[in-house]
C-alpha positions as CSV (number, residue, x, y, z in Angstrom):
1,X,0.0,0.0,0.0
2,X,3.5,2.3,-0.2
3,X,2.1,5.1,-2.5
4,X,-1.2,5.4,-1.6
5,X,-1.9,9.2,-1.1
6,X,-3.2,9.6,2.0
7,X,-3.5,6.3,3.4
8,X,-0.8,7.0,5.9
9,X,-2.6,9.7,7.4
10,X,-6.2,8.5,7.4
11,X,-8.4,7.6,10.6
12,X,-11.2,5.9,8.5
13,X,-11.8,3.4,6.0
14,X,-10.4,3.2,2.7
15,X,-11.2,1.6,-0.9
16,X,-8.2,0.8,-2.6
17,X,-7.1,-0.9,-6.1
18,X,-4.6,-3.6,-5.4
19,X,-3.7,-4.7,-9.3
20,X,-7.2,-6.2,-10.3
21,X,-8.8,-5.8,-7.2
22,X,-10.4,-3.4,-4.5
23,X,-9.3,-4.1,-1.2
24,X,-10.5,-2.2,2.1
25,X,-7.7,-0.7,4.4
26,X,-8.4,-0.2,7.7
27,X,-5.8,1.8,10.0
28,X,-4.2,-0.3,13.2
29,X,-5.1,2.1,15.6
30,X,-8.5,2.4,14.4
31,X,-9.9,-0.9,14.1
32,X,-8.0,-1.4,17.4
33,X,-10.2,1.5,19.1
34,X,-13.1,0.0,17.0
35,X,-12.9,-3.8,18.1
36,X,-11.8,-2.7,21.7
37,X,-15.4,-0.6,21.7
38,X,-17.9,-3.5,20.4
39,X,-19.3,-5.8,22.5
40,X,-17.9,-9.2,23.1
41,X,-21.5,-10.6,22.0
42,X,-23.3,-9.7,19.0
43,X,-27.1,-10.0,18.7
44,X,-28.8,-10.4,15.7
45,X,-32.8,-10.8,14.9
46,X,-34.1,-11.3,11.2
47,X,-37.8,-12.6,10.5
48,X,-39.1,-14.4,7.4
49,X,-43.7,-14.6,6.1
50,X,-43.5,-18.5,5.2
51,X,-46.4,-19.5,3.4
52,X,-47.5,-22.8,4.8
53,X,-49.3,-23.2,8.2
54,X,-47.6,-23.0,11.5
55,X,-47.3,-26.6,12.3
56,X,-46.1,-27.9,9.0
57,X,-43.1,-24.6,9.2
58,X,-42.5,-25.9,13.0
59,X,-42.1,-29.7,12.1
60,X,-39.5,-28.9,9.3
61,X,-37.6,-26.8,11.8
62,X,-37.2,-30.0,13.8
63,X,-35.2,-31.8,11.4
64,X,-31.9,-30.5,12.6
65,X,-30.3,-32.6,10.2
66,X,-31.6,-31.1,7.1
67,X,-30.1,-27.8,8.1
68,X,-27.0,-28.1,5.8
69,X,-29.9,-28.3,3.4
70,X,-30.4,-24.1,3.4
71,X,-28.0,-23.0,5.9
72,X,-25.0,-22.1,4.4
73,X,-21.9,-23.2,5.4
74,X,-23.1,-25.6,7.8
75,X,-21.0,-29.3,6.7
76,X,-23.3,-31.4,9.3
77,X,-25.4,-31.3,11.8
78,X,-25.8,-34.7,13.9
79,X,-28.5,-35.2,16.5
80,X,-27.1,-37.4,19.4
81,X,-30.5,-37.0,21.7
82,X,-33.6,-35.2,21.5
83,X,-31.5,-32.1,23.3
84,X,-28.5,-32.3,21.8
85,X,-26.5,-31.4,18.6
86,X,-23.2,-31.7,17.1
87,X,-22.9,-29.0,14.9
88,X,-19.8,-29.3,11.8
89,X,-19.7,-25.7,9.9
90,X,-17.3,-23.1,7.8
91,X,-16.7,-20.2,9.3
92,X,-14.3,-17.4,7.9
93,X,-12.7,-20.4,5.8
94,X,-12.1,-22.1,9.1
95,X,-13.4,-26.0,10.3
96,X,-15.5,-25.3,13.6
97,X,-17.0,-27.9,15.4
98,X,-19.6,-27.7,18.4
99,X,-22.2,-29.4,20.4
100,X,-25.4,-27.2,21.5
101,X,-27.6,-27.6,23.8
102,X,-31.9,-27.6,22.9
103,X,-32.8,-25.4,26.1
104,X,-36.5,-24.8,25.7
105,X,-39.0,-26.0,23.1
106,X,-42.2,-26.1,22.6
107,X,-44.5,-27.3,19.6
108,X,-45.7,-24.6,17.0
109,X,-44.1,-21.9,19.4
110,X,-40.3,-21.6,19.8
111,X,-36.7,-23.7,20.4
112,X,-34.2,-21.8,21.9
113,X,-30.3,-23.4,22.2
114,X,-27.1,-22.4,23.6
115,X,-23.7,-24.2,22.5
116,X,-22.0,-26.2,25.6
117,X,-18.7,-26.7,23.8
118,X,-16.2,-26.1,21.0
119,X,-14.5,-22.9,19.6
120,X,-18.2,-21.3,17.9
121,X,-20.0,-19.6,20.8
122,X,-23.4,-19.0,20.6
123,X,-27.1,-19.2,21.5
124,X,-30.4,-18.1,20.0
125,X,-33.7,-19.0,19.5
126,X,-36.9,-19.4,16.7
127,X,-39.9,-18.5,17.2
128,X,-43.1,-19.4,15.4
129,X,-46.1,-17.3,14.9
130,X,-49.4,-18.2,12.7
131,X,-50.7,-15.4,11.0
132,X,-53.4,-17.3,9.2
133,X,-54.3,-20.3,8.6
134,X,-51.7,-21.1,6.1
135,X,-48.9,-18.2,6.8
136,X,-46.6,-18.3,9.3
137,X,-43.9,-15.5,10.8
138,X,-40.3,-17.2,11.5
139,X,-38.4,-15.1,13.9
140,X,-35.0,-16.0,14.6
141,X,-32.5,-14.6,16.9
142,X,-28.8,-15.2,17.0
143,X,-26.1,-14.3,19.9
144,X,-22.4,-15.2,19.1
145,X,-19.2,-14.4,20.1
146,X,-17.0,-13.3,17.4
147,X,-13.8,-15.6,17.5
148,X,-10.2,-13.6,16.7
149,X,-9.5,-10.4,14.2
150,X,-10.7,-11.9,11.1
151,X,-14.0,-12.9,13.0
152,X,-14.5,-9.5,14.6
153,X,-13.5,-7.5,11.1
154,X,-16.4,-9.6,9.2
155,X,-18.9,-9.2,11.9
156,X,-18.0,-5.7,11.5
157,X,-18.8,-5.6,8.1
158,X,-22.2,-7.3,8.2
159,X,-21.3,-10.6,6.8
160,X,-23.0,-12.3,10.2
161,X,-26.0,-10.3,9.4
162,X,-26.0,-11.1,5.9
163,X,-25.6,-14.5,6.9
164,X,-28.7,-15.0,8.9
165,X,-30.5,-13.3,7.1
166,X,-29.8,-15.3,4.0
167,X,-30.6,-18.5,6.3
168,X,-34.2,-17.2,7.4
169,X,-34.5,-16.5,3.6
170,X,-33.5,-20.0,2.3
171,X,-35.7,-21.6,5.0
172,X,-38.7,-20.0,3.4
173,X,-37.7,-21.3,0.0
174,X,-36.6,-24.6,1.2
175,X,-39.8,-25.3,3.0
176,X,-42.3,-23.4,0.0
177,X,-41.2,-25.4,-2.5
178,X,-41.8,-28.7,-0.9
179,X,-44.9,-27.6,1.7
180,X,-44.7,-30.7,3.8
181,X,-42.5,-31.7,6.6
182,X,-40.5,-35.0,6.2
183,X,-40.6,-36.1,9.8
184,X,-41.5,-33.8,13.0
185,X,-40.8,-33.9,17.0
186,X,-43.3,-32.8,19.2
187,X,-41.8,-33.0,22.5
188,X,-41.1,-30.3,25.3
189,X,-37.8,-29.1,26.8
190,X,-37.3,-26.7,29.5
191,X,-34.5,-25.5,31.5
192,X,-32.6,-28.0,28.5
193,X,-34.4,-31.4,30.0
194,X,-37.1,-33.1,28.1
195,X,-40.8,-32.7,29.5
196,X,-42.3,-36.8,29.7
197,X,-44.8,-37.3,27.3
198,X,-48.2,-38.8,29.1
């Protein structure tokens, strides 16, 4: 970046041509003042209208499994009990693994989770609310703790956001274009331990 006028002096931002491409300078001192100010966990909500009824958009939820299906980057998500999930994903270019915890759930209504190990924290939870018959509101909302620079930087720039919102998006496709679930659990969990089924 020798050569750049102005770059040496700067306090904000910058969009430079490197050869072919554009690349985005940020000064030391202040993405150092910048990531030093943020909070160590970042909250995000996003909301999706799916057009199919409540209990069919619930039951397709439920299939953990099928997640790498429209969530992207996820590699694999494998169910070892009805509360917990061991979650394989990409993120920044970088193999994370996790297991996560179902803490509350309850039919047609909400699952809420929190991760219990690995290098990925983060919790959140889905909610489900009918507004007709055959139209249902998906609200989900992530908490995460961005992991090193490179994590921090992105989140910075919006790529988490962009990322959830791009899952809440792809559920609604995924779902509309086949309008049936492929398998549903209808349990309860509070406080993360299953509620007995009478």
């Amino acid at each position: 970046l020798q050569g750049c006028p102005g770059v040496a002096a700067t306090t904000k931002p910058t969009l430079l041509r490197y050869g072919t491409k554009l690349v985005c300078f940020v000064p030391p001192k202040t993405l150092y003042l910048f990531l030093k100010r943020r909070s160590a966990v970042e909250r995000i909500e996003k909301s999706v209208q799916v057009d199919c009824p409540v209990d069919v958009v619930y039951n397709r939820w439920t299939q953990f499994e099928d997640f790498p299906q429209f969530m992207a980057g996820v590699k694999e998500i494998r169910q070892i009990d009805d509360t917990h999930l061991r979650w394989h994903a990409e993120v920044w270019g970088k193999d994370k693994e996790w297991e996560a915890e179902i803490t509350e759930q309850v039919p047609d209504k909400h699952i809420a989770w929190r991760s219990i190990s690995g290098d990925a924290p983060n919790a959140g939870e889905v909610r489900f609310e009918p507004v007709s018959a055959d139209k249902t509101r998906v609200h989900l909302t992530m908490e995460y703790e961005p992991q090193g620079a490179i994590e921090n930087i992105g989140d910075a720039l919006g790529a988490m956001d962009r990322r959830v919102q791009s899952t809440v998006d792809d559920f609604k496709e995924f779902i509309e274009s086949r309008n049936r679930e492929t398998g549903a659990w209808r349990g309860e969990v509070h406080g993360g331990q299953e509620k007995p089924r009478h």
